[in-house]
N, C-alpha and C positions, 0 to 999 in steps of 0.2 A: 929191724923194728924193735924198739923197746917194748917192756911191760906196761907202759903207761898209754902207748899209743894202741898198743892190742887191747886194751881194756877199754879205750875210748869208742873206739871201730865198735866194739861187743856192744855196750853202750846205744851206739849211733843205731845199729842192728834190730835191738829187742825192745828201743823204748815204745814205739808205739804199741807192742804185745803187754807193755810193762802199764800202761796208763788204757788200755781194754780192759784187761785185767780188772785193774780198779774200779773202773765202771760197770763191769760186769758183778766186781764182790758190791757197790753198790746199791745196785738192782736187785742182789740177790737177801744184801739186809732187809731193804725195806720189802720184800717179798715176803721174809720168814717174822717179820714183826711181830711179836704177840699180843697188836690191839691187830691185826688182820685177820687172825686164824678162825674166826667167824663168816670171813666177809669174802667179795671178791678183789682180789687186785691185778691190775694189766696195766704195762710199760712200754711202750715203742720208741726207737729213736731210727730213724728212716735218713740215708743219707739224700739230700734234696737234688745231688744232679746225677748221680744213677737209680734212683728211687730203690735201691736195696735196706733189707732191717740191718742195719748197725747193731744193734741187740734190743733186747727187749726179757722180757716176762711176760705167759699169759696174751698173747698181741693178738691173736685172734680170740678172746672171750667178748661176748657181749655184756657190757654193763650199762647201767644209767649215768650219761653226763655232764645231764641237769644243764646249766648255761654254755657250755663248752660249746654247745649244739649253735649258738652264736653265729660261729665262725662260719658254718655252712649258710646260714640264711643269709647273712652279710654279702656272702661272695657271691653265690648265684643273682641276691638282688643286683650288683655292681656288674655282673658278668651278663644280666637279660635289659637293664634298664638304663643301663649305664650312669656314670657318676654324677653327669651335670643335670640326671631326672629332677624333676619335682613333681609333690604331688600339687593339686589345683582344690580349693575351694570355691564355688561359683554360689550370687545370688541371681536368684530369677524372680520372676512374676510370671502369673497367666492372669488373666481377663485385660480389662486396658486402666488406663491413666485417665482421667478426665481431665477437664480445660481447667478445674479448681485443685487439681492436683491430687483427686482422692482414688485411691486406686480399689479396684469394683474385679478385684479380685486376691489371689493369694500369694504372699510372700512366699520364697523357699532359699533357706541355705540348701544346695546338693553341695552335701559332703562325694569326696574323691579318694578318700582313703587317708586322708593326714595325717598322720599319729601328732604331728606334731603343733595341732591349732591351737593357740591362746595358749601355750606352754610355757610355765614360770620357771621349770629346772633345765632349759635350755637358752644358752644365754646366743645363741643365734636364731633364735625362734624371736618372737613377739608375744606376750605376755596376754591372759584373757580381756583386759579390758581396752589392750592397744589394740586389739584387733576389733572388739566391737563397735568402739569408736569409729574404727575405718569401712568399715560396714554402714555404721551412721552419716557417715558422710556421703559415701557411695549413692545411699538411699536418697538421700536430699540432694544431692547430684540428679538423680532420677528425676527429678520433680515429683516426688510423692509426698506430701503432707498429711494424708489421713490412707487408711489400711480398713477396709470394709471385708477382708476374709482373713482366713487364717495366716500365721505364723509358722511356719513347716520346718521342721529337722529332717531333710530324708538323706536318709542312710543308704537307699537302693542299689547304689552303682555296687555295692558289695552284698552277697547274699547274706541271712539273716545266722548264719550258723557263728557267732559272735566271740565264741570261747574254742580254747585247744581240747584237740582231743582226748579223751580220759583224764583234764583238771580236776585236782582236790577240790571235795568239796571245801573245804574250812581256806581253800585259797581266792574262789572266786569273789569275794566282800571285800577283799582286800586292793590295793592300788597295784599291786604286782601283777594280780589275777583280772585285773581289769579287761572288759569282751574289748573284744578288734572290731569297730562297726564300718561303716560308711562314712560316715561323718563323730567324729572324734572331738572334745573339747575340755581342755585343760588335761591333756593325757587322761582324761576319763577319772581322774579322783578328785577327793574332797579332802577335808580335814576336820577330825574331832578333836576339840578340845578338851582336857579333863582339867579336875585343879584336885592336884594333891592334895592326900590327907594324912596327917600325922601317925596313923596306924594300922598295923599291919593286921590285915585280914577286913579291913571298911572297904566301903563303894565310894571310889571318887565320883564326885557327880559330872558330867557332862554340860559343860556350860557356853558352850558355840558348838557350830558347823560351818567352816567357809570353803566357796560360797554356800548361800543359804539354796537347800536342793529341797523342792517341792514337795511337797507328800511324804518324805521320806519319814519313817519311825524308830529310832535308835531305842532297843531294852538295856540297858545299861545293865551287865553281869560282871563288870570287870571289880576285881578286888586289888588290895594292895599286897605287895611285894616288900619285901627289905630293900633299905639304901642299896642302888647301886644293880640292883635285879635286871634294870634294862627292859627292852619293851617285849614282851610277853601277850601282847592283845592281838587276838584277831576279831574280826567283823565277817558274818558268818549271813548270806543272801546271794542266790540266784539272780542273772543278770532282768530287768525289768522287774523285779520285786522289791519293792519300797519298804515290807518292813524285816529289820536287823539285828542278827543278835551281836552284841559285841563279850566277848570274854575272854579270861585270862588275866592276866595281869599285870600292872606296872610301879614301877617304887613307890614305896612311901617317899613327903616330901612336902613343901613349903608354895611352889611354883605350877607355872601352865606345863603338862605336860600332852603332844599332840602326836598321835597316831594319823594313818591315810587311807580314808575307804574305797573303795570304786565306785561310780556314780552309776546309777541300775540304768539309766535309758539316756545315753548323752544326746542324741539326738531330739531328744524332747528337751530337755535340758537348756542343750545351745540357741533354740526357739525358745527358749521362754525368758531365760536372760538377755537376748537382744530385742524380746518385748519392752525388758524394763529400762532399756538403755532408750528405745525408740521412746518412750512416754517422759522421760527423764528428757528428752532432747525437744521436746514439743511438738513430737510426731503422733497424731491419733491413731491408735490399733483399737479393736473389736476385742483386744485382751481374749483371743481366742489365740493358745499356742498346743501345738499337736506335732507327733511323729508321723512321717510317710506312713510307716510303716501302719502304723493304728487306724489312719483315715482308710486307706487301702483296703485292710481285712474289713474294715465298718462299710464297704461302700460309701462313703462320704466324699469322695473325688474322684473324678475323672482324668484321664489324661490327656487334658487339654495344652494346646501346643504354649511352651514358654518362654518369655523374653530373658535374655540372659544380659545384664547390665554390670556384672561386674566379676572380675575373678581375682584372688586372691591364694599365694604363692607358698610354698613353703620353702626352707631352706634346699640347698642341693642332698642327691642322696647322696653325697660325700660325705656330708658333715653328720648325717642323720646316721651314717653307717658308724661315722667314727662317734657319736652318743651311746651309741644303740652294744659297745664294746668297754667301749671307755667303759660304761655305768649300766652295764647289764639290761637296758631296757625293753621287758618282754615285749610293750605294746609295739615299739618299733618295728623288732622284729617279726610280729605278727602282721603289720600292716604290709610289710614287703612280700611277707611271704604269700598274700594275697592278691597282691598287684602280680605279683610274676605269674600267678595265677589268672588273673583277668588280661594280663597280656600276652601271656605264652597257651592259654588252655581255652578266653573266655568265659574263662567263670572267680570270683572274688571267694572261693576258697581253699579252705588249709589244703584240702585234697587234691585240687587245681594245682595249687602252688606246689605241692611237695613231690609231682608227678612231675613237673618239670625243674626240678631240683634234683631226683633220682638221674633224669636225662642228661641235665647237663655235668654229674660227677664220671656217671656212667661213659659219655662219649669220649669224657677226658679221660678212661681209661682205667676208672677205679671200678674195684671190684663191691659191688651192693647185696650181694646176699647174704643177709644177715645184718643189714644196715636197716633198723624199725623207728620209723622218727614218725609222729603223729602230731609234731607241730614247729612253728618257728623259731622257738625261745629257750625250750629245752625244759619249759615248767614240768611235761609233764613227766610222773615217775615210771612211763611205759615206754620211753620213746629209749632206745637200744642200743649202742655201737659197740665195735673193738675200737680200744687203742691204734692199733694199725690203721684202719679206716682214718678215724682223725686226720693221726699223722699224717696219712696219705694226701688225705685231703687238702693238707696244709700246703704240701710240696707240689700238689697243683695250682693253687693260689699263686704261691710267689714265683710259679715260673712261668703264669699268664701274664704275658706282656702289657692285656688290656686293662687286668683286675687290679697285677698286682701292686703298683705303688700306692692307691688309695685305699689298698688292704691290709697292707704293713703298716699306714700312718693311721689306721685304725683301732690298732692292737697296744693296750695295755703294757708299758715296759718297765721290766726289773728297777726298783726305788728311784722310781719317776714317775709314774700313771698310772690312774685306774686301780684297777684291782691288783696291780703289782705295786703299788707305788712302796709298799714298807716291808717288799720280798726281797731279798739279797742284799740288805743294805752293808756299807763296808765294807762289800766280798768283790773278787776280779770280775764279777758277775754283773755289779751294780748297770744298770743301760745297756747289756746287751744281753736278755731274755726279751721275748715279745712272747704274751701267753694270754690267754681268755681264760680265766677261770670259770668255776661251774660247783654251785653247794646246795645243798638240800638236805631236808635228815636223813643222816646214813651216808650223805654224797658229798664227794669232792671230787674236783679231778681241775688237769691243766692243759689246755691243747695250744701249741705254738711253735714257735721257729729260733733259731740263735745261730749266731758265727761263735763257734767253739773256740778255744784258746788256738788251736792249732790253724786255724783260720777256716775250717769245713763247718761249709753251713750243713743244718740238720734241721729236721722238722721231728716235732715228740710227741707225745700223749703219756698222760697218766692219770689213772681213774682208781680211786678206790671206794668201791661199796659194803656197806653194813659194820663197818669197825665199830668198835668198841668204847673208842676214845674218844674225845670232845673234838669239833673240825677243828679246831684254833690247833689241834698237839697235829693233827695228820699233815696242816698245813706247813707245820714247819720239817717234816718227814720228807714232805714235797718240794720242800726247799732247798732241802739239802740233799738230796737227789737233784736237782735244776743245777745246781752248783756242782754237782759231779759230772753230770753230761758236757758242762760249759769247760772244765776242765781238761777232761776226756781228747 
């Protein structure tokens, strides 16, 4: 044997020890970073078909993983409800119809849970005014031409507890923070319009809200910013409270510029704009619109038995799973995590849902203590995991035969989609990361799965809390770690 052939063998020997290695001194940079030495940080990389750690840092610390938490409410919804669910909005009446067509008693949307009704940032959804319309048609379908009771938003089929557990306050005003009700419309927000003003430290005035929402009182605090500042405003109201504060900031500037609030009571709401759609169509209403929920506490109705004349559908929870990832959307995820809740516990909330979310990671074999999630979305800043968990979590997914391919084609990938779309771009990397990011202040982190260069798939996590530095610098920290595991 030549010297070139014993050095190849050696070679052939120690490269995998030799490309550990590297991922390990990886692991171990971004461990000793000097924007982390304040903070927490925890790394897992879990091989997916012996479920063993590959390495890691930190893999059992509990941190905040802010939307990462996605992933888990995603799965279990696909894994209790399955893929082809939808949810259902129905109209009803109670009392009767007469021979003239006036109905001598009360309209109701029962909302069912939808996150997604009259939805304009879902392009597989139906938009708020296509759906009313169909609503109006429905009703004159009915044979109703005149409405002698109320107009009803009830929310009931889900309990009244409407927001996650332990949310900021300065997040519930906002469209992100938006409550999870019964009955859900246009994802629950609105929009303010401002018109920019030439200088910095003035009050742009507020000059729209669409739609136009009832009662509502916007105090306008907001000042201006430098060119370029970026949106700095929050809307700052408790859910069913009408008046708002809005502040902080947004650039100076020539144009409309438009932030997105959350609307306090959609279920009134969605009853009062298909009043105006009904009077618009030359349907007579009593111009009385009201929530279940408020008739109810008022004693002002009864639960008289109702006719049900129409239902209206939402897309599958396929497509709502793959939104709800793709584009981080809390409300979706809170809507499932209540269904699973009223389907696996009977009851429409977070608690319901997360009871049987601990069960089913649980009987797959993952290990929960020390797993503290207090809601679906990841908003809030108490909700807890390791890395490891994540990960774990992950390599249950894709190795459920039920879940997993509409869970994969859910998931955000390396400079193509979602929240990865401008991670890895030009690196061996591009299109084969699939990851859920997750950010808040102080927070980042990345949970997902990859076929490594060497062709081992792996399932990862990575979390870092309280740095130092701007998320933009920790994100690319993170990215070149993802690029190291892929290599690895």
């Amino acid at each position: 044997m030549n010297r070139f052939s014993f050095t190849l063998i050696l070679l052939v020997l120690f490269l995998p020890n030799v490309f550990s290695q590297r991922l390990n001194d990886a692991i171990k940079a971004f461990a000793n970073d000097n924007d982390f030495k304040y903070g927490g940080i925890s790394v897992s990389v879990i091989d997916v078909e012996s479920g063993k750690l590959v390495t890691g840092h930190n893999s059992n610390l509990g941190l905040t993983p802010a939307s990462s938490l996605k992933v888990i409410t995603t799965a279990a919804a696909l894994h209790y409800l399955g893929d082809n669910f939808r949810f259902k909005t129905e109209l009803q009446y109670d009392g009767e119809i007469d021979g003239n067509g006036t109905l001598n008693g009360n309209l109701f949307i029962k909302g069912f849970g939808d996150p997604t009704l009259g939805s304009h940032q879902f392009d597989k959804a139906e938009d708020l005014d296509v759906v009313m319309q169909k609503f109006v048609n429905a009703i004159q379908a009915a044979g109703i031409k005149k409405i002698n009771g109320h107009i009803i938003g009830d929310a009931s089929y889900f309990e009244s507890e409407v927001v996650g557990g332990k949310w900021l306050w300065e997040d519930l005003g906002n469209y992100y923070g938006a409550g999870m009700h019964g009955l859900n419309i246009q994802e629950n927000l609105y929009f303010i319009d401002f018109q920019q003003v030439g200088k910095v430290g003035e009050t742009p005035p507020i000059v729209a809200t669409r739609p136009l929402i009832p009662n509502l009182l916007l105090l306008n605090e907001i000042k201006s910013d430098v060119k370029g500042s970026g949106d700095n405003a929050f809307v700052f109201g408790a859910p069913y409270a009408y008046t708002r504060y809005v502040r902080g900031t947004i650039p100076v500037g020539n144009k409309k510029f438009t932030i997105k609030g959350s609307i306090p009571d959609p279920p009134f709401f969605a009853a009062h704009y298909l009043a105006g759609f009904l009077e618009k169509s030359g349907i007579e209403t009593s111009k009385l619109t009201a929530s279940y929920f408020d008739l109810k506490r008022d004693n002002q109705i009864s639960d008289a038995k109702r006719n049900v004349f129409y239902t209206y559908q939402s897309p599958s929870l396929r497509d709502i799973v793959e939104k709800a990832n793709m584009k981080s959307v809390n409300l979706y995820c809170e809507a499932m995590l209540r269904m699973i809740g009223k389907e696996v516990n009977g009851k429409g909330t977070p608690e319901a849902g997360l009871e049987a979310v601990y069960d089913f990671l649980e009987k797959k074999g993952m290990n929960t203590e020390g797993f503290f999630l207090l809601d679906g979305s990841g908003l809030s800043p108490m909700n807890s995991a390791t890395t490891f968990q994540m990960a774990s979590a992950i390599r249950i997914f894709v190795n459920d035969d039920k879940i997993s391919n509409s869970f994969k084609n859910s998931m955000p990938v390396s400079a193509k989609s979602g929240s990865m779309r401008y991670m890895l771009k030009g690196t061996s990397a591009a299109g084969k990361v699939f990851a859920k990011s997750g950010g808040m202040e102080r927070v980042r982190s990345y949970t997902g799965f990859m076929k490594t260069k060497k062709g081992k798939l792996v399932s990862f996590s990575m979390i870092a809390n309280n740095f130092t530095c701007k998320s933009s610098k920790v994100r690319k920290k993170m990215e070149k770690l993802m690029l190291a595991i892929y290599e690895n």
